[in-house]
Structure formats: C-alpha cells, structure tokens
VOGU-3710 file (C-alpha; in Angstrom, 3 decimals, decimal comma):
1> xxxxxxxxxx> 0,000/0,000/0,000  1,073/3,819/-0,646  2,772/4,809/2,833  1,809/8,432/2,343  -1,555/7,212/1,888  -1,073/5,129/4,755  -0,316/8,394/6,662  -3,214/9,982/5,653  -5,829/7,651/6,842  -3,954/7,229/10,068
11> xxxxxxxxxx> -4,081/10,807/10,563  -8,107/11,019/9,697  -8,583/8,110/12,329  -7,161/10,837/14,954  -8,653/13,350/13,342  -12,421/11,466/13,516  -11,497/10,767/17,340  -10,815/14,619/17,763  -14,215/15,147/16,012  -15,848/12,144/18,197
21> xxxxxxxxxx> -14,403/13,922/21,464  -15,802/17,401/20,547  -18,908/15,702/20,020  -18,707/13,355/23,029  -16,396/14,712/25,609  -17,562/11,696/28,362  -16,244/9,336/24,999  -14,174/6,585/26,122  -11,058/5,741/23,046  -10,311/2,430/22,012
31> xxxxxxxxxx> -7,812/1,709/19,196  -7,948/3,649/15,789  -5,773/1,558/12,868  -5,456/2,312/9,081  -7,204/-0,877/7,036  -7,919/-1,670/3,541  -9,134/1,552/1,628  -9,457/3,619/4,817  -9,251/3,526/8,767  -11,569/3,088/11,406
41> xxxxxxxxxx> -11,793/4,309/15,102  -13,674/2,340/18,338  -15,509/4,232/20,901  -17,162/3,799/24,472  -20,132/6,089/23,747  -23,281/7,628/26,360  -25,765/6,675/23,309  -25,598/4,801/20,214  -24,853/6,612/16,945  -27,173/6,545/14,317
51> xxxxxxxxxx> -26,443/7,049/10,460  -27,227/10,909/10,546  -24,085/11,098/13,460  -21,550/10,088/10,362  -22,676/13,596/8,509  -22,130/15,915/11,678  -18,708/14,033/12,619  -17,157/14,147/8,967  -18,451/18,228/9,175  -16,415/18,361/12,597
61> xxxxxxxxxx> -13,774/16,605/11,290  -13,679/18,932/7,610  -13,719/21,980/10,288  -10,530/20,541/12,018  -8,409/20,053/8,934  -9,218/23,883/8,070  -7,078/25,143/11,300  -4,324/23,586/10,196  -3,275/22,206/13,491  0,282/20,397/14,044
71> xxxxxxxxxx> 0,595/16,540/15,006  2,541/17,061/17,904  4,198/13,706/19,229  6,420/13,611/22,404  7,860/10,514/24,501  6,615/9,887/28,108  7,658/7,801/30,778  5,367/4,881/30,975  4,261/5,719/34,260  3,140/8,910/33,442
81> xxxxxxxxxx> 1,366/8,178/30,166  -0,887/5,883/32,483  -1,271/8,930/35,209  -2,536/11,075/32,663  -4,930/7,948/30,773  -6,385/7,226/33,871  -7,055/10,974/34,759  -8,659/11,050/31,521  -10,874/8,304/32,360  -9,439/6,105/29,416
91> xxxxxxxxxx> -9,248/2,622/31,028  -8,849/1,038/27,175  -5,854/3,575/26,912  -4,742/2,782/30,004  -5,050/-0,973/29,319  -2,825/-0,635/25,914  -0,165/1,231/28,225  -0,269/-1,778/30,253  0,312/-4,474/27,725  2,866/-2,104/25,904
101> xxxxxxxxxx> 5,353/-1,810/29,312  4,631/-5,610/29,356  6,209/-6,301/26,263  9,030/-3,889/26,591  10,031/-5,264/30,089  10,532/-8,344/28,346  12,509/-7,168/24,919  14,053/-3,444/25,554  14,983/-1,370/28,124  12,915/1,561/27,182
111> xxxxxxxxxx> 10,109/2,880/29,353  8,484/5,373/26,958  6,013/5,504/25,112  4,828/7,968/22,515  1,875/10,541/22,747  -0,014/12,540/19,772  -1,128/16,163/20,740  -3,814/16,983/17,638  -5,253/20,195/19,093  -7,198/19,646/22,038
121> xxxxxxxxxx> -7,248/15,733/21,764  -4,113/13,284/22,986  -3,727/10,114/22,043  -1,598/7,270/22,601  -0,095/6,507/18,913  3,607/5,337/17,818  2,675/7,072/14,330  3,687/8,047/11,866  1,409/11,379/11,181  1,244/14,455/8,825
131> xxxxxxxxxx> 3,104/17,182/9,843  -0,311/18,911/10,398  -3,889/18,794/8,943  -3,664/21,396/5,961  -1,922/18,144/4,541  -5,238/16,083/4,756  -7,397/16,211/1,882  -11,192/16,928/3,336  -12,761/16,633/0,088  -11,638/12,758/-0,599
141> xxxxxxxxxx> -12,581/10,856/2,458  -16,058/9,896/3,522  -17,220/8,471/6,734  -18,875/4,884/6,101  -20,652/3,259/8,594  -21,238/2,444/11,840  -21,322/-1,404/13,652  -20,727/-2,882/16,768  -17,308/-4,111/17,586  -16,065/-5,665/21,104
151> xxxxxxxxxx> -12,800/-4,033/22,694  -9,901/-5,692/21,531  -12,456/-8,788/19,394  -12,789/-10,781/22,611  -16,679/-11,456/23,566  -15,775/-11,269/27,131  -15,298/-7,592/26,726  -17,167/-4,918/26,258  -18,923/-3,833/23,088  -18,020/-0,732/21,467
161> xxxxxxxxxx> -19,308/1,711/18,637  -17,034/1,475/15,524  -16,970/4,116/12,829  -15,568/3,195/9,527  -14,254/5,971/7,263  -12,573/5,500/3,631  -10,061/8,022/2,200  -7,852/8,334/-1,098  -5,672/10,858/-2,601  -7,612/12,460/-4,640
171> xxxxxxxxxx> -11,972/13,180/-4,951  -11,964/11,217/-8,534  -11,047/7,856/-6,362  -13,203/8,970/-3,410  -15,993/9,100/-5,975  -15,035/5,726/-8,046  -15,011/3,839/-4,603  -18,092/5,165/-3,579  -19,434/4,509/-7,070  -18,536/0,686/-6,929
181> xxxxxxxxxx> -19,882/0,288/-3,059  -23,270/1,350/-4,320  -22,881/-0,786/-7,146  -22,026/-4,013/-4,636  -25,000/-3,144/-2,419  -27,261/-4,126/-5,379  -25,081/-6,794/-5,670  -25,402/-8,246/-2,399  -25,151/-11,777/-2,533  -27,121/-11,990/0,473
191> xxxxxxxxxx> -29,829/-10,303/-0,943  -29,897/-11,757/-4,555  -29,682/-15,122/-3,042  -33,431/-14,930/-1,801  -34,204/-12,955/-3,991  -33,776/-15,374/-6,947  -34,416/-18,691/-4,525  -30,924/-19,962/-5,108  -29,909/-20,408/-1,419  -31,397/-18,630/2,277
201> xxxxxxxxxx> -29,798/-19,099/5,769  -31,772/-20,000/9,183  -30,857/-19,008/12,625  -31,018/-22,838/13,370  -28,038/-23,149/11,677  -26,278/-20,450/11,991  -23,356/-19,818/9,000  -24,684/-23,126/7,446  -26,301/-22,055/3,924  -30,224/-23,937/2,825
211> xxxxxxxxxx> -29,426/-24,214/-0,653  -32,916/-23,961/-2,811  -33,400/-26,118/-6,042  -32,114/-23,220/-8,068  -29,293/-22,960/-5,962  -28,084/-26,993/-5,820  -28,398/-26,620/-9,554  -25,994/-23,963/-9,535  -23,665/-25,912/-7,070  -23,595/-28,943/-8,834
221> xxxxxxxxxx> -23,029/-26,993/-11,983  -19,483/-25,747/-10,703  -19,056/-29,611/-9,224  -19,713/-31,285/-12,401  -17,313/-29,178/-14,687  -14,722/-29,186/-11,716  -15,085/-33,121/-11,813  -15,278/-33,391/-15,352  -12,073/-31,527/-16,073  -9,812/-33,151/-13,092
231> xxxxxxxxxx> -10,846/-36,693/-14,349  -9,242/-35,728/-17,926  -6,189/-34,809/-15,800  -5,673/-38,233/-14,139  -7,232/-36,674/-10,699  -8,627/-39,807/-8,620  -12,212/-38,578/-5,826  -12,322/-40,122/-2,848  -14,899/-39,789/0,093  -13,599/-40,127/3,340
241> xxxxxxxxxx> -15,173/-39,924/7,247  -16,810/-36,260/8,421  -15,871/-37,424/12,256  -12,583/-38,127/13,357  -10,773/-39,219/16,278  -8,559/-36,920/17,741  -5,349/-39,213/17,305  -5,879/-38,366/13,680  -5,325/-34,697/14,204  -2,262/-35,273/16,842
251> xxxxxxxxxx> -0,509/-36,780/14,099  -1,174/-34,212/11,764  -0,643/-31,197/13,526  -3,637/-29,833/13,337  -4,427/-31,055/16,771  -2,064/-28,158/18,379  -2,450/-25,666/15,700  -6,188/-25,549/14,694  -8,751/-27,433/17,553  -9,949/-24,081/18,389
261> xxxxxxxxxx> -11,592/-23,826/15,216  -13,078/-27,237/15,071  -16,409/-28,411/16,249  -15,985/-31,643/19,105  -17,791/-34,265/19,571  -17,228/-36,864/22,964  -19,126/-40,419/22,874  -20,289/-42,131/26,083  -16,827/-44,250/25,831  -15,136/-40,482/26,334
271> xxxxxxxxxx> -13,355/-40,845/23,317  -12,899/-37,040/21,467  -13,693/-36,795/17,712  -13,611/-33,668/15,653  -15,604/-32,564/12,920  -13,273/-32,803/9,797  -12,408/-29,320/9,308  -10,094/-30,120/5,824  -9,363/-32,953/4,002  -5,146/-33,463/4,190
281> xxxxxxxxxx> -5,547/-35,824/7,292  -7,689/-38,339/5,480  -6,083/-38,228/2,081  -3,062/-39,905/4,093  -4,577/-42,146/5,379  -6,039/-43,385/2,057  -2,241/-43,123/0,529  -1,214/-45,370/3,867  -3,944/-47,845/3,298  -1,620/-49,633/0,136
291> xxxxxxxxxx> 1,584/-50,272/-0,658  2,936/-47,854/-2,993  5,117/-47,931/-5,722  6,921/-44,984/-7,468  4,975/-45,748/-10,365  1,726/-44,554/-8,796  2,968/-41,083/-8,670  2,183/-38,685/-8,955  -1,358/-39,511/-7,522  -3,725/-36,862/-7,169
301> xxxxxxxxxx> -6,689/-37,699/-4,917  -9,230/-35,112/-4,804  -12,073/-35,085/-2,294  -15,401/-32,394/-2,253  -16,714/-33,514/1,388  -18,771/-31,101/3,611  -16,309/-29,358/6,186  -16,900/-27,455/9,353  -14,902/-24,641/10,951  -16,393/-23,527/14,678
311> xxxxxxxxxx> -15,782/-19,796/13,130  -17,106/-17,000/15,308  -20,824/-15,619/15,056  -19,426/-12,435/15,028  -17,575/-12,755/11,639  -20,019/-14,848/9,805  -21,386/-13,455/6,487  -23,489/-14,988/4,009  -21,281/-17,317/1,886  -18,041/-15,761/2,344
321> xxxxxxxxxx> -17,713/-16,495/5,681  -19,094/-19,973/6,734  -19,360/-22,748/9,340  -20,048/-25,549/6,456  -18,494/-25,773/3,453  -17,238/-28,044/0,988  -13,474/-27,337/-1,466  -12,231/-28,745/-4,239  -9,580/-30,235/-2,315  -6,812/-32,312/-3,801
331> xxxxxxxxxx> -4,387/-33,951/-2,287  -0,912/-35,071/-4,306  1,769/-37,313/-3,436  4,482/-36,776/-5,569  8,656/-37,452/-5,831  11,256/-34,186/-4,978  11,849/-34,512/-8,741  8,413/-34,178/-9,815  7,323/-30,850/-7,857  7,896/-28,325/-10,834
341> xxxxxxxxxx> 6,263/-30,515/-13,332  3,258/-30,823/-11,161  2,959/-27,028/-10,310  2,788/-26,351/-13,828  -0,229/-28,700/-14,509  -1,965/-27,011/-11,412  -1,119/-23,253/-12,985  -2,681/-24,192/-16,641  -5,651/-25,629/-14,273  -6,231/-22,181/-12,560
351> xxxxxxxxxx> -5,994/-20,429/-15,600  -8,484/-23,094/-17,011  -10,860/-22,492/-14,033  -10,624/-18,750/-13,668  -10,457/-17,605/-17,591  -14,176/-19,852/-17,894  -15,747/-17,029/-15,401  -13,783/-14,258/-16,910  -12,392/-13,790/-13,590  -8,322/-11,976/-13,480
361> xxxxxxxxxx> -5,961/-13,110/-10,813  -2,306/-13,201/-9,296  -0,552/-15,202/-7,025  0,379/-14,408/-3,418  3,851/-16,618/-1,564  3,314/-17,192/1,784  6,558/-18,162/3,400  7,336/-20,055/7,073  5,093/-18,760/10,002  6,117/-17,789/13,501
371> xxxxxxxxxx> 4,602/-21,127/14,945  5,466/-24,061/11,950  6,407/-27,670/11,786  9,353/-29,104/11,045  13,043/-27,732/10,522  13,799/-24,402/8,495  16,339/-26,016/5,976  13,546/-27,982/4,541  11,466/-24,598/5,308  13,814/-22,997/3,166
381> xxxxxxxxxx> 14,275/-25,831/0,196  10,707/-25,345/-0,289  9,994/-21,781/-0,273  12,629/-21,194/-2,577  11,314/-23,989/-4,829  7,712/-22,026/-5,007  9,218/-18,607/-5,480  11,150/-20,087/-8,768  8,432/-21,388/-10,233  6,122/-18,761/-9,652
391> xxxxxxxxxx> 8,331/-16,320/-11,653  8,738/-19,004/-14,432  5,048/-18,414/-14,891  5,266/-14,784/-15,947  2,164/-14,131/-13,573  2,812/-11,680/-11,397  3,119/-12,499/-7,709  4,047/-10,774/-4,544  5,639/-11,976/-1,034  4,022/-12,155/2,184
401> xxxxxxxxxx> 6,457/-13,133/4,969  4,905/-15,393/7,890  1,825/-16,237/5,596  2,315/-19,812/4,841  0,590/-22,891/6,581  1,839/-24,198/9,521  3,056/-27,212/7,874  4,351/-25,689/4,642  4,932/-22,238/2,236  1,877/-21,816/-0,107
411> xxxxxxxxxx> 0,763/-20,408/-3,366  -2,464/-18,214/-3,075  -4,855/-17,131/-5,502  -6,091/-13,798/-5,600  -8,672/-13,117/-7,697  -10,165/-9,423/-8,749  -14,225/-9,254/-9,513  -15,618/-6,807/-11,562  -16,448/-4,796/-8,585  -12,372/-4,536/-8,568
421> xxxxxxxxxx> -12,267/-5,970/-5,040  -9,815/-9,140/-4,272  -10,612/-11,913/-2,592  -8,223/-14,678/-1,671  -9,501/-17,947/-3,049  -7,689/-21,073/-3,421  -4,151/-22,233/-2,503  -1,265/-24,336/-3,642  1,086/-25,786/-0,567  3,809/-27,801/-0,585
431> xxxxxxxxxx> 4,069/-30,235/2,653  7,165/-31,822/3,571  6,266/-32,187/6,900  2,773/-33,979/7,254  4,215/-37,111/5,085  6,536/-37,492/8,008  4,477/-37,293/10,512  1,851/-40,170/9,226  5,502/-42,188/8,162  4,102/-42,517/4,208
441> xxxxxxxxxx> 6,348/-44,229/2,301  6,779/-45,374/-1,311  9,214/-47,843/-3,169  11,691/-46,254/-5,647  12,862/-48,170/-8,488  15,331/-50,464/-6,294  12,710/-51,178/-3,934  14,127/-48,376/-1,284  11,729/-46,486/0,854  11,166/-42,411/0,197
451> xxxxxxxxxx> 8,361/-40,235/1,990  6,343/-38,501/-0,658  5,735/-34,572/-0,885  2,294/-33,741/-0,795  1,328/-31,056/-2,781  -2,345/-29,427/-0,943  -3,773/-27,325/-3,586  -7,945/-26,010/-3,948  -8,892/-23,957/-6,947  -12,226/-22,269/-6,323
461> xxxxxxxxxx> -11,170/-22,453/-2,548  -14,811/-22,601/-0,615  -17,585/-23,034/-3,321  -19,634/-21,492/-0,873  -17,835/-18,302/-0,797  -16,874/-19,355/-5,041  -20,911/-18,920/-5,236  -21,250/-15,755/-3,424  -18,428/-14,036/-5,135  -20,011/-15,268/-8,609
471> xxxxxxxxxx> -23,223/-13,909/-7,394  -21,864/-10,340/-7,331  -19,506/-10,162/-9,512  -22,300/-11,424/-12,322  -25,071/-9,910/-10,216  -27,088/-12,863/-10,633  -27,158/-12,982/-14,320  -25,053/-16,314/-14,818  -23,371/-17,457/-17,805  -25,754/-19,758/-20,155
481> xxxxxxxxxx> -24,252/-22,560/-19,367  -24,135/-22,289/-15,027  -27,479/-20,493/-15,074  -29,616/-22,690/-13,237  -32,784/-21,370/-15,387  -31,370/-20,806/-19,044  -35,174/-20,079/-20,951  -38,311/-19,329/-20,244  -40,955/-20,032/-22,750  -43,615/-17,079/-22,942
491> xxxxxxxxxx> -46,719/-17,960/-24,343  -48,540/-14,418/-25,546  -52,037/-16,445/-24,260  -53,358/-19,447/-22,641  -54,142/-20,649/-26,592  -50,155/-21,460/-26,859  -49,252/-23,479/-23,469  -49,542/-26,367/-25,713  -47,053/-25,609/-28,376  -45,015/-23,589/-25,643
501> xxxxxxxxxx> -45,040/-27,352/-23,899  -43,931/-28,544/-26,472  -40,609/-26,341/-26,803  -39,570/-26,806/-23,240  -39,766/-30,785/-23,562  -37,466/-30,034/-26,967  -34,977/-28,417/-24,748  -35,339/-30,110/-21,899  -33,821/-33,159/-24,325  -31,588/-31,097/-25,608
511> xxxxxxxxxx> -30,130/-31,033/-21,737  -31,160/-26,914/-21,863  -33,085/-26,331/-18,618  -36,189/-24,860/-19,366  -39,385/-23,203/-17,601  -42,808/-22,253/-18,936  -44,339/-19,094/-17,386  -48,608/-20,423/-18,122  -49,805/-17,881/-15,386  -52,454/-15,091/-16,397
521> xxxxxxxxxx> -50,185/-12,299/-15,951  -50,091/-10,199/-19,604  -46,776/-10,760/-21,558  -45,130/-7,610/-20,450  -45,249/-8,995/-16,931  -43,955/-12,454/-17,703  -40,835/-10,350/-19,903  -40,505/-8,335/-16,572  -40,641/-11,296/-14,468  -38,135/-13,157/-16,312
531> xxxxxxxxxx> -36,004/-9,830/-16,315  -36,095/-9,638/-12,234  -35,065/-13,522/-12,207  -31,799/-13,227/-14,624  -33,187/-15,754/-16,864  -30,719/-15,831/-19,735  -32,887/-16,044/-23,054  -36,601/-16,036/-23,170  -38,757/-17,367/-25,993  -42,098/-15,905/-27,162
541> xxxxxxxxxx> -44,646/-17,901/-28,597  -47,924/-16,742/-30,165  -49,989/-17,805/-33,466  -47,043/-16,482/-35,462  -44,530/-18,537/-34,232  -46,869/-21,820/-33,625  -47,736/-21,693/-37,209  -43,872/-21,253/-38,495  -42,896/-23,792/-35,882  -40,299/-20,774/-34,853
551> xxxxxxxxxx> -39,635/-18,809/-31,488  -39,294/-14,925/-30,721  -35,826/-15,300/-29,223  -35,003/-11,964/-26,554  -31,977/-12,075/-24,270  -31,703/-10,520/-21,178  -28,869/-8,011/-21,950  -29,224/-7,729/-25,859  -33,312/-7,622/-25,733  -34,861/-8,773/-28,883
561> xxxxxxxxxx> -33,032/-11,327/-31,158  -35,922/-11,303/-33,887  -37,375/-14,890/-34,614  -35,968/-18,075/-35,441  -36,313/-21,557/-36,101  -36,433/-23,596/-33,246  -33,787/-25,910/-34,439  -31,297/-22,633/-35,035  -31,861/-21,599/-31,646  -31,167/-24,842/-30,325
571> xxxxxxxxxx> -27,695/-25,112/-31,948  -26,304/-21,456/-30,571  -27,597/-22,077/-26,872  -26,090/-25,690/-27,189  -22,782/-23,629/-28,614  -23,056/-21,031/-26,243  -22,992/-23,877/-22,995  -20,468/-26,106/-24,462  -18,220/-23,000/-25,002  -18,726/-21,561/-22,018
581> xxxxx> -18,877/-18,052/-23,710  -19,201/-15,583/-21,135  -22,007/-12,886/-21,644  -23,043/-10,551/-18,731  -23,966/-7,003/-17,508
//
C-alpha cells in the first residue's frame, strides 16, 4: 500500500477521534488503525450513533483540517502516560499502556512511550502522522458506517461503537469507490440469493447455507465441470469420514495448531472426535492404506466432502464467511523430482478455471510462520522452490512473509471481480512435513523407501464463498451454461401453453433447462418477471410462431433477437454452454 496514503488515513482516524471527542467529551477511546481503503476508530459512547451522526462528525472533522493544526508527538515515561490515561478516564488507553510496558520489560529497556497532541485531543499513537492537517485532503474521504465491535475482538469484553471511514488521494477515487460500493450493495449476494431462490440461511443453523433447487443446480453446476475436467487430468475422488478421532489430528498437527476452530464431539466411551475441518488428514490415510510404488505417482486424490470450521458468530457473512463448506480439495503425493512438473499442470488448471468465469488473478507466496512444523532447511528448500516457479510463470506475484501454513509455504490465488475488489480464493502448498508425521512411504525403483511430498492445492477455494463471489460479480445474471434457469418459454395467451409445452420438452432433451411461465399475468409482466429472475434467453410464442414452428428469441442483456427456427436456436444455446462463452452485464 502507498505509505503516504497510509499516513493519511492514520491521521483522519485521529482526526475522527478529535471530532468524536468534541462531540462526546464523556467518549471513552479504544484503538484507531489504518485498514484496507481507509481507517476506522472504536468508541465507548453515552448513546448509540445513528447514520445521521456520520454527517455531523465528517463536518467536525472537515472543520478541524481547516485550522491547520500540528501533530505534535512527544515521549513519556510509561508511568506517566498511564497517570494522565487514567485521569482522563481512558481505562482502554490505560489498558494498551499496560500491555505495551509488558512487552518492553521483556525485549528493551525503554520505558516510553509515545503521545499525539492533535489540538485539544491526545492520544496514545507510535505514528507516523502528517506534519499537520492542511496536509489532509477533506474533500476525498467519507465516513462509512457504523457497527458494533467488542474491545480488543474478545466477547468477554465490552462492546463498542465502531466508525468506519474511507479516504484516497484524490476526490476522482473517493468518488469511483463510492461509485462501486453502491454498485455491490445491489449486488449483495445476500440479498440476490433470496431474492432469486438460489440459497437462504436460518438461525437454526447459523453460517450453514439452505441451498434452494435453483441454488443446488448452480452448485452442482461448478461440481460437475470441476469433476469433469480433473478426471481428464488423471485426478482420482475419494470420500472419506466427516468425524474423526482426535489421534488423527495429533498426528497431523492440526491437533495443536487448529482445535480451536473445530467443532468436538465426545461419545459415552469419552473418546474425542472432531468434525473434519479439511481434508489433508484423510487423504493420508487413504495413501497409507496400500503399498505404494513410485509408479503410482504422482497420484492426485481429490475429495469435495462437507467441512466445518467452529468460526465465530461475530464474523459470519453470508457465503463468504461460513461454518459448512465443501473445497475442491486435492491432495498429491508426488517425488522431490516431480514438484515443478506438477505445479505447472496445477497453474494451466487455474488459468483453465478462472479464464471460464472471466475472472483476473495473481498469485500471493506465503513463506514459514512464527509457529510451523518441522526444521527451516527444509522450510527454506521449499519456499525457494515455489518462489522459482512462480516467476517461471510470468504471472505476477508478490511476497508475504509469515503467511504460509503451519506445515508448509503456499501459493495463493487472488482473484479481482468486476467490482475490482480481491478476494483470496484457493491455494497451492507444498508439505514436507505432514508425510513425516503419518511415516508414508513409497518404493523407488530399487525397492528403497522415500516419503512422498504432498502437494495441498484447492482452486475455487470454498464453493460457498466461489458462489457468493459469482453472485456479485455477475449480479445474478449467470453465464448460459451455469445459469440454473437458461429459458423461459412465454406464451402471448393461454391458446399457446400447448405448443409452448412442447418447446420446453425439446430443450429439456436437448439437456437446456427450461421453464414455462402459463400464469395469467399479460406478456409484459412475464418479460418483466423473467427480467427480475436473470433468466438468460426467453422465448415468445404466439400464433405467429406456432404456425412457423419458430420462437421470438429476446436475451436478457441484448433484448430482442428477432425470430428463429427452433432448431437454429437450439444449436447457438447448445454452442453457447459447451463454449462456455461468457455474456453478462
């Protein structure tokens, strides 16, 4: 990110806490950090903000930058930094203080800490800031929203008001973000999911989606071409247990590194199982149930089973953020020699899977963590292995130190929608540690033993959160061939239902899903309706068309197509799925 940008926004999160505090004097500060496209402050408030607050603040806040007021920092003892906090009546200021002279007992000598002096308002803050606030732009930041957030994201704690503000370096970026968040608002998966009866959730299951008909034909859409094109590749599915003893996830790792996200189950005999929260443990098993030969690898197992992840209710959110899920895991075992060869077949297979939906990307490295398994020379081997072949591809990449998986570095995919937001979606790790752990082994061509390498690697990622994101970023108008409704037949009156009966049970045999709209409404409605559910093509039928055995063809972003024979129509919608063309809004 642009540091000077990085400056600004930190300086508008003081800045909105100066505002808050004019505002508020009784306020009580939490912590105010710069984040993705903006900043955001916490607050112990008397009452609870509502939307019109954000308008008066961001005028407090405009009248602030116009005195052109200095960022003053200065060091203070510890001890009095806390004095004056507590005077203040800060106790979250007073609390940070606290953990800070923690930390530096341990690892430096230094006692200090630093203090920002913005006018009337002090704050504890190690910077940096703008020199003062005639360097803050006031026309290109905006104040955002307002949600609930508890101190310091523990639920023990108290709850506190959160303002979120965005800010950029210039008013034409201000106004292009603000232009695209109105644009994902009518995008909002959540939303568009009822809305076209593709999937709904239930507080009886909370972050666990109800996929509708509409919806499981979408799913299995995605499923089927994902299985389809890994069978042509040599992949090999496998289904494996949802419940698993906990000696399966000692041996693992996961046991020590990940049980706090898992769901538990105890029987009466007081054993422990978890519910499977990924795949890797399983697939090794299934390598260590045969003998294996050299000549068996590489062998890619791939696996689609239902997950769970005890994720907090706090952060759940529609599809992207869910407690059941299923990837499209693979799992493969592979010789030293055989790791570049096999990263290259998984790179043409994103490109494959991401060109279809039209959907850019770049990689991400994620190198050895603070808490990881295993030694760092083999750490080392392997990150260096992924960074060389990731600038063989061409694609461009960046590094992000401390990012990998506990048991290996990893490949990321980041993917941009047409919104022009990223999301991180699937991931390619190499694991030279788990192998070792379950003792696999393999005969080489003199019958020695060798532990494999186990390449982990998902594509879409979640296909929950694949959905969602394809959701928005098409805004429900699906390409032909995923669309889970690709024609309605209109007939102009009730006199046609027979011949429009007729043309679904042609397409429906022609493997084109088709609907027939027979209600009473008048034909402008049915168009309308049709329109409001993203059906791709719709096909008008009236004495006209009955008598030429044709259709009045009208797509949903082109409108009328003029009429055709049925047979011609059936040959561009069959060339339109098998191509995968991609045509949306």
């Amino acid at each position: 990110m642009n540091k000077n940008l990085d400056t600004i926004r930190h300086s508008l999160a003081h800045i909105l806490a100066a505002a808050v505090y004019q505002m508020f004097p009784e306020a009580k500060f939490g912590i105010g950090p710069v984040i993705e496209n903006g900043f955001y402050y916490d607050f112990e408030l008397p009452r609870t903000l509502i939307p019109e607050d954000l308008e008066i603040i961001e005028g407090k806040m405009c009248q602030i930058i116009k005195k052109d007021i200095k960022f003053e920092a200065k060091e203070v003892k510890v001890a009095k930094a806390k004095k004056f906090f507590a005077e203040a009546k800060q106790p979250y200021k007073v609390e940070l203080i606290e953990g800070i002279e923690n930390r530096k007992q341990k690892t430096e000598n230094s006692n200090q800490v630093t203090i920002y002096k913005t006018g009337d308002f002090v704050d504890l803050c190690s910077g940096p800031h703008v020199e003062s606030t005639k360097e803050l732009p006031a026309d290109s930041f905006r104040l955002t929203a307002i949600a609930g957030a508890y101190w310091r994201g523990n639920e023990n704690n108290p709850m506190l008001q959160r303002i979120y503000g965005v800010a950029f370096e210039t008013k034409k970026e201000l106004d292009n973000y603000l232009k695209l968040q109105k644009e994902a608002k009518k995008r909002d998966h959540k939303k568009l999911g009822r809305s076209l009866d593709l999937y709904f959730f239930d507080e009886s299951a909370p972050g666990m989606a109800y996929f509708l008909p509409k919806g499981t034909i979408l799913y299995n859409t995605i499923l089927e071409f994902w299985r389809e094109e890994h069978e042509k590749l040599g992949y090999q599915e496998i289904k494996s247990p949802l419940l698993n003893k906990q000696e399966l996830y000692e041996i693992s790792g996961h046991w020590d590194h990940y049980r706090d996200d898992m769901f538990m189950a105890k029987t009466k005999e007081k054993e422990v199982y978890g519910l499977k929260p990924m795949n890797c443990p399983n697939a090794m098993i299934v390598f260590a149930s045969a003998k294996r030969s050299y000549k068996e690898l590489p062998l890619r197992l791939s696996d689609c089973d239902v997950l769970h992840r005890c994720e907090r209710s706090g952060t759940l959110n529609g599809l992207f953020r869910v407690r059941e899920f299923a990837q499209d895991d693979a799992h493969i075992f592979v010789r030293e020699n055989q790791i570049e060869e096999e990263y290259q077949r998984i790179f043409e297979i994103v490109e494959r899977f991401y060109s279809v939906f039209g959907l850019e990307y770049t990689y991400r490295l994620g190198t050895r963590p603070e808490k990881f398994m295993g030694d760092k020379k083999t750490w080392d081997k392997a990150e260096k292995i992924l960074e060389n072949l990731l600038e063989k591809t061409k694609k461009k990449f960046h590094l992000e130190k401390g990012e990998g998986a506990f048991y290996g570095p990893k490949i990321d995919i980041l993917m941009k929608d047409s919104l022009e937001r990223e999301w991180q979606m699937g991931t390619i790790q190499l694991d030279f540690q788990i192998p070792l752990n379950f003792k696999l082994k393999f005969t080489d061509e003199k019958g020695r033993e060798e532990t494999p390498v186990v390449i982990h690697r998902v594509v879409y990622g979640s296909l929950e959160r694949f959905i969602g994101i394809l959701v928005e970023h098409y805004a429900g108008l699906f390409p032909l061939w995923v669309a889970p409704e690709q024609v309605r037949i209109l007939p102009i009156s009730d006199k046609f239902n027979d011949y429009a009966q007729e043309i679904v049970e042609k397409l429906k045999s022609a493997e084109i899903r088709a609907k027939l709209d027979n209600s009473n409404e008048s034909l402008g409605k049915k168009i309308r309706n049709a329109e409001l559910e993203k059906v791709p093509y719709m096909f008008i039928v009236g004495e006209k068309e009955k008598k030429a055995g044709t259709v009045s063809v009208r797509h949903h972003a082109k409108g009328d197509l003029g009429s055709k024979k049925l047979e011609e129509i059936l040959k561009i919608l069959a060339s339109e799925i098998k191509e995968k063309e991609i045509k949306h809004e």
